[in-house]
C-alpha positions in Angstrom: 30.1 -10.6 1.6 28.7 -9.7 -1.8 30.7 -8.1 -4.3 29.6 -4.4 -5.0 29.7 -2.6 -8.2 32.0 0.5 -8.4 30.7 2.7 -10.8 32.6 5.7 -12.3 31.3 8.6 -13.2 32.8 10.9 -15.6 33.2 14.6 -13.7 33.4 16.8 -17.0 30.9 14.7 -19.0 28.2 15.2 -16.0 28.8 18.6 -16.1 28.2 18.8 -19.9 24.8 17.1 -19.5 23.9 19.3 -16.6 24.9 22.3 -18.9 23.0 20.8 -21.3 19.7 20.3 -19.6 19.7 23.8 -18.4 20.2 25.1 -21.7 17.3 23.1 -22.8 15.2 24.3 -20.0 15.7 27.9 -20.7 14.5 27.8 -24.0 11.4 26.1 -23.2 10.3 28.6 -20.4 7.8 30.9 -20.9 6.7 34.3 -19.8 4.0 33.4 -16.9 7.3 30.7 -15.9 9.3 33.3 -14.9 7.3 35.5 -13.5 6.5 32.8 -11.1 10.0 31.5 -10.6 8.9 28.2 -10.8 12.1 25.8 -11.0 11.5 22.5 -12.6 12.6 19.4 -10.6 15.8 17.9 -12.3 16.5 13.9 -11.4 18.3 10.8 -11.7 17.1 7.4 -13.6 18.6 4.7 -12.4 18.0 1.1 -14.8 18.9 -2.2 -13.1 19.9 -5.5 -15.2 17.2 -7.4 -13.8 14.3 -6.7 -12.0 14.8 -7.2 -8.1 13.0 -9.6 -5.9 12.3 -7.4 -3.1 11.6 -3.9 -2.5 13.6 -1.1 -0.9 14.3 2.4 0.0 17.2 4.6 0.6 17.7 7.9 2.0 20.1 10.0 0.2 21.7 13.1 1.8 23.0 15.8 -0.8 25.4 18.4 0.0 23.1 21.1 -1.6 19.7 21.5 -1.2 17.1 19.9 -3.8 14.3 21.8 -2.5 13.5 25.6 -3.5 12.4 27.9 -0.6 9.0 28.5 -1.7 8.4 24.7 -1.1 5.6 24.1 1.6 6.1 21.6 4.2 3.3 20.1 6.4 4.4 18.3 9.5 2.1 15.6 11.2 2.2 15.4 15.0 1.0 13.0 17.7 -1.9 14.2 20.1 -0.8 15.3 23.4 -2.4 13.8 26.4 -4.4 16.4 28.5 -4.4 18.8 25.2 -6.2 19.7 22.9 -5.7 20.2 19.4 -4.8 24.0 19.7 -2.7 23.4 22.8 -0.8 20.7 20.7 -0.1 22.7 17.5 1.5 25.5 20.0 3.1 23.6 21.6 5.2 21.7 19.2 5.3 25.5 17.2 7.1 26.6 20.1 9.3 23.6 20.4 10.2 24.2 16.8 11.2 27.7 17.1 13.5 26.7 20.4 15.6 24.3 18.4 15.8 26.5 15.1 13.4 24.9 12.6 12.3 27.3 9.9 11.1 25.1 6.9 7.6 23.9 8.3 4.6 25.9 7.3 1.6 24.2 9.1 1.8 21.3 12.0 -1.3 18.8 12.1 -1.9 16.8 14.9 -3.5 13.1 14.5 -6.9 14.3 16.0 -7.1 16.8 13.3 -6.3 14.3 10.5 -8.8 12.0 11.4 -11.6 14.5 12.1 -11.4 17.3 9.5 -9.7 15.6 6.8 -11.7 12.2 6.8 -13.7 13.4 3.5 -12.0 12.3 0.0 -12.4 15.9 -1.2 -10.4 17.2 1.7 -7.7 14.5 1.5 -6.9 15.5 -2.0 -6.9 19.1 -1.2 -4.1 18.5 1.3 -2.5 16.4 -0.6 -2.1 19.5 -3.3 -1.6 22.4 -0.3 1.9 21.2 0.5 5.0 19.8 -1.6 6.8 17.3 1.1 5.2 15.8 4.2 6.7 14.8 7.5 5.6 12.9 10.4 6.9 11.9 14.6 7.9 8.8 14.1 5.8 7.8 16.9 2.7 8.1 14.2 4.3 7.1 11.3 2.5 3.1 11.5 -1.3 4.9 11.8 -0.9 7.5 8.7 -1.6 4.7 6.0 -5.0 4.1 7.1 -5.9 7.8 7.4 -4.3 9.1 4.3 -5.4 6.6 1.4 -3.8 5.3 -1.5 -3.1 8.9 -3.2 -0.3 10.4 -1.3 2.0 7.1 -2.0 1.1 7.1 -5.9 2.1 10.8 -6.2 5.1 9.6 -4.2 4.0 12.0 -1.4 3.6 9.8 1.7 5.5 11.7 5.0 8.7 11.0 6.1 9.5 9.7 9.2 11.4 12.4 11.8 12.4 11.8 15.5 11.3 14.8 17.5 12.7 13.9 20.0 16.2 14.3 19.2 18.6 16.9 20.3 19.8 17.6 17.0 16.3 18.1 15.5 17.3 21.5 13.1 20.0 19.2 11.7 17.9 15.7 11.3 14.8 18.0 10.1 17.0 20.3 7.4 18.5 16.6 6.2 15.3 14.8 5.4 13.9 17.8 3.7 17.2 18.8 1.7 17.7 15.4 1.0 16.2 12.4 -1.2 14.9 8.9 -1.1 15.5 6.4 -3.8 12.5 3.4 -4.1 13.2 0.1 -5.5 10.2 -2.2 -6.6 10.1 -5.4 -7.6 7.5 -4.5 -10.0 10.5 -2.8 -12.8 14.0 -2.5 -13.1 13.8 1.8 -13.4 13.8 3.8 -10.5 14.2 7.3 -10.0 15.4 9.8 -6.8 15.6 13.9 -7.2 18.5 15.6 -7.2 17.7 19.2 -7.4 16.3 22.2 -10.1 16.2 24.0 -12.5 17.6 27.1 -10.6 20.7 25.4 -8.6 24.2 26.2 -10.4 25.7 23.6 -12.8 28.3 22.4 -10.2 26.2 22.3 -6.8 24.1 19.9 -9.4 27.2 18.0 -10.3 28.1 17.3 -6.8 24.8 16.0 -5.8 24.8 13.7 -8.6 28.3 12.0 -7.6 26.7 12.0 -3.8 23.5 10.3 -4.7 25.2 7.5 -7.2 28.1 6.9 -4.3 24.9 6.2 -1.7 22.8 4.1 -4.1 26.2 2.0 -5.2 26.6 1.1 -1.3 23.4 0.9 0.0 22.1 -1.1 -2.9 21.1 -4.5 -1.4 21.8 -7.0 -4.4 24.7 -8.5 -5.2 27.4 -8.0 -8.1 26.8 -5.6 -10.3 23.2 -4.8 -11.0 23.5 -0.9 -12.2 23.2 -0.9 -16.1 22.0 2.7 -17.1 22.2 6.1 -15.0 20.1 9.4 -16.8 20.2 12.7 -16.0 16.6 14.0 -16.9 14.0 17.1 -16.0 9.9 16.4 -16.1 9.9 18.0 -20.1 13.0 16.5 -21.1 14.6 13.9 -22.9 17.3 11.7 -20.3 20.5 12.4 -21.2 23.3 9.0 -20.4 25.9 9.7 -18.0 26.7 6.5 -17.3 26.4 3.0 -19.2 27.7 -0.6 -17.7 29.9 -3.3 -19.3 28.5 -5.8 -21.3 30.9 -8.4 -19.1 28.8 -7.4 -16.3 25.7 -9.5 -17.6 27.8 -12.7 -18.2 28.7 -12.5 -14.6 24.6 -11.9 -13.3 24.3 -14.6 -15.5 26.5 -17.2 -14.3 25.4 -16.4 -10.8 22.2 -17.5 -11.7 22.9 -20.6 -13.1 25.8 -21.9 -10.4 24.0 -20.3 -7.6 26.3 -20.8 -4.2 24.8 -22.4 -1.7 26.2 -21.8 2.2 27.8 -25.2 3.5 27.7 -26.6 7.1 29.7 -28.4 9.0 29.0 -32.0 10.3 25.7 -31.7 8.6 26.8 -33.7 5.7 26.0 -37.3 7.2 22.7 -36.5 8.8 21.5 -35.4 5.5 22.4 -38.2 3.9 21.0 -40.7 6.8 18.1 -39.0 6.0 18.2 -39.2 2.6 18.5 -42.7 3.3 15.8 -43.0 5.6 13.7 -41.4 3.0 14.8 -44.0 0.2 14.4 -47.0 2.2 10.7 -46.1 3.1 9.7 -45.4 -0.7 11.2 -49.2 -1.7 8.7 -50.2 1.2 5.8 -48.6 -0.2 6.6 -49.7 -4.0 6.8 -53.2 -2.4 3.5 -53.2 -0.4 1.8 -51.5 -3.4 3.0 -54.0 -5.8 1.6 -56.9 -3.3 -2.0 -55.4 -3.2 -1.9 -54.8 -7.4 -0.7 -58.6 -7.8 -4.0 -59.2 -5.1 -6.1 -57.0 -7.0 -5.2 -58.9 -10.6 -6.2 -62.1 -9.0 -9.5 -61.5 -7.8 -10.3 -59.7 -10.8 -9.3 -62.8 -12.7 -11.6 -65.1 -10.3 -14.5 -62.5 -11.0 -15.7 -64.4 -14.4 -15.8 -68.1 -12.6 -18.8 -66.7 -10.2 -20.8 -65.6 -13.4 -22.7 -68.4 -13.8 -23.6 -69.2 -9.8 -25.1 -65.8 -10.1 -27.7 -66.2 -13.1 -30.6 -68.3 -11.1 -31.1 -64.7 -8.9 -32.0 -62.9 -12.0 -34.6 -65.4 -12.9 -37.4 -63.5 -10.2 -36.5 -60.2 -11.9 -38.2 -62.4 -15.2 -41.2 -63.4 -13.0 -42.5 -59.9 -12.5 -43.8 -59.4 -16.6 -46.8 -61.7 -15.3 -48.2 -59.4 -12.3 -48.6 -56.5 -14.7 -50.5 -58.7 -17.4 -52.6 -59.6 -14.1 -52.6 -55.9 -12.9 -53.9 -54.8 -16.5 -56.7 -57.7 -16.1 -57.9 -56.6 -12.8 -58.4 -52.8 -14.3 -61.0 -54.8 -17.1 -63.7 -55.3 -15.2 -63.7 -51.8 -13.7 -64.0 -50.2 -17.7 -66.7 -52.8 -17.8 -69.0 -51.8 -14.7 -68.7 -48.5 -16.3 -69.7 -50.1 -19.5 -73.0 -51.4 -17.8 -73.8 -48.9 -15.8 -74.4 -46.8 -19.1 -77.5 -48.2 -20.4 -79.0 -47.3 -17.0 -78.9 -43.7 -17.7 -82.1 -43.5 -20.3 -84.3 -45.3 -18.3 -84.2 -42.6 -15.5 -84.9 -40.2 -18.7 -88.2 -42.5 -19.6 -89.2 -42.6 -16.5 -89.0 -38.5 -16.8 -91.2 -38.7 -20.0 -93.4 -40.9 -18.8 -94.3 -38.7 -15.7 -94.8 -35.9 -17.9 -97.1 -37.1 -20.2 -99.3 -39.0 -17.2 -99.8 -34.9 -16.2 -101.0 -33.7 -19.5 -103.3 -36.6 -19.8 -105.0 -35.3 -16.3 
């Protein structure tokens, strides 16, 4: 089993930095702020030793609610068969109300998403309608496709929710009061929200404790791997609540260099019968190639002895210089009909003259 990290947090030193953050956040509000009541989102940063090699994510229940009332909720719902998409939003309204769900403000079925919100412009203004969205599990694969790449940069992409359970108030009120925590392997920070702005210092405190007791256990590396924990808001500066040992790296260290390596047993001896194997069949092939290369150096050596025998069938090669002196010869006497066919032309021009003046003489 691998060794996990127990982290201790300071109670009164968390609550100073809470107190501290909402201090800061008061004095930075403005007029138009309050008038709107809008609460600023207050979270955890959580800095790993090294960066991880695979990617992960963990739900987080809180004891208090991290979400404000005014936050919208959109819920995405499979189609029906034999409904339409009217029949399916009442129907699943209805179903809703029965088991005591309150917190979702509109319910879009799967034929809906496809057809009215297939243009870019209408994707993005969904994705700024609503502040969390959730989805039946029974979906959850097909959503990718239809939503695009925007709702999982802005960290929006729906949750999943079974709703089929019995308990569907509770499981519903859970996933939206809660938070999720991602891991990449693309940084060692990572950040989950704990509440706001407008929750009291100590319901803030004991979602802090909460959150950092789920991330220590459900944290899927091994030793300790937590280095840096920050309280911070969106304007704010993080404040430290918690900083690792120094020892701690020595012993990620270590682990790394003397990784352990899970023994069987009885398999010992075939390894090394094949490692045998393996040996004897590369002294076969250094043996057979050192025969052909010892082959190879004496026919290359015999090469120069045939040098000689070969010389007599370049001696035709030498023979062909004569045919073009010939070739050349034979074009002469074609130059030279030419030649004697000149001095033919002017006596078809005399002949011309002599016509002509015979006809001024008559």
């Amino acid at each position: 089993m691998a060794e996990k990290q127990e982290v201790a947090l300071d109670r009164s030193q968390v609550k100073k930095a809470v107190q501290a953050l909402q201090a800061f956040l008061k004095t930075k509000s403005t007029n138009e702020s309050l008038l709107l009541d809008d609460a600023q989102k207050i979270s955890l940063l959580f800095t790993l030793w090294k960066i991880p090699k695979n990617s992960q994510t963990i739900r987080i229940p809180l004891p208090h609610g991290q979400r404000t009332d005014t936050d919208e909720v959109c819920l995405f719902t499979r189609d029906e068969p034999k409904m339409t998409s009217e029949q399916t939003q009442r129907f699943y309204k209805k179903l809703l109300e029965e088991r005591g769900v309150k917190n979702i403000t509109e319910i879009i079925p799967y034929k809906v998403l496809k057809t009215e919100y297939k243009p870019y412009e209408a994707k993005r203004r969904l994705l700024g309608n609503f502040d969390m969205f959730l989805s039946d599990d029974r979906i959850r694969r097909l959503l990718p496709s239809q939503l695009g790449k925007h709702f999982y940069l802005r960290k929006k992409e729906p949750l999943s929710v079974n709703l089929q359970s019995k308990n569907l108030a509770r499981d519903i009120q859970s996933v939206i009061q809660g938070t999720s925590l991602k891991i990449t392997n693309r940084g060692c920070c990572c950040m989950a929200r704990v509440g706001h702005s407008g929750m009291a210092a100590d319901e803030l405190t004991e979602n802090i404790e909460a959150a950092v007791q789920t991330v220590v256990t459900k944290l899927r590396l091994k030793g300790p791997m937590l280095k840096l924990i920050h309280l911070k808001s969106q304007t704010s500066v993080a404040l430290p609540i918690y900083t690792s040992d120094l020892s701690n790296l020595s012993v990620i260290e270590k682990r790394e260099k003397n990784p352990q390596t899970p023994k069987k047993k009885g398999a010992a001896p075939e390894i090394q019968a094949k490692n045998n194997k393996k040996n004897t069949k590369q002294t076969d092939t250094t043996t057979e190639g050192e025969e052909k290369k010892a082959k190879v150096e004496e026919e290359d050596e015999e090469i120069p002895q045939l040098v000689p025998i070969a010389t007599p069938s370049k001696k035709p090669k030498l023979e062909k210089s004569p045919k073009k002196k010939q070739l050349g010869k034979v074009s002469k006497p074609a130059a030279a009909k030419k030649r004697g066919k000149a001095p033919n032309k002017p006596t078809k021009k005399a002949g011309k003259t002599e016509s002509r003046i015979k006809r001024k003489v008559k």
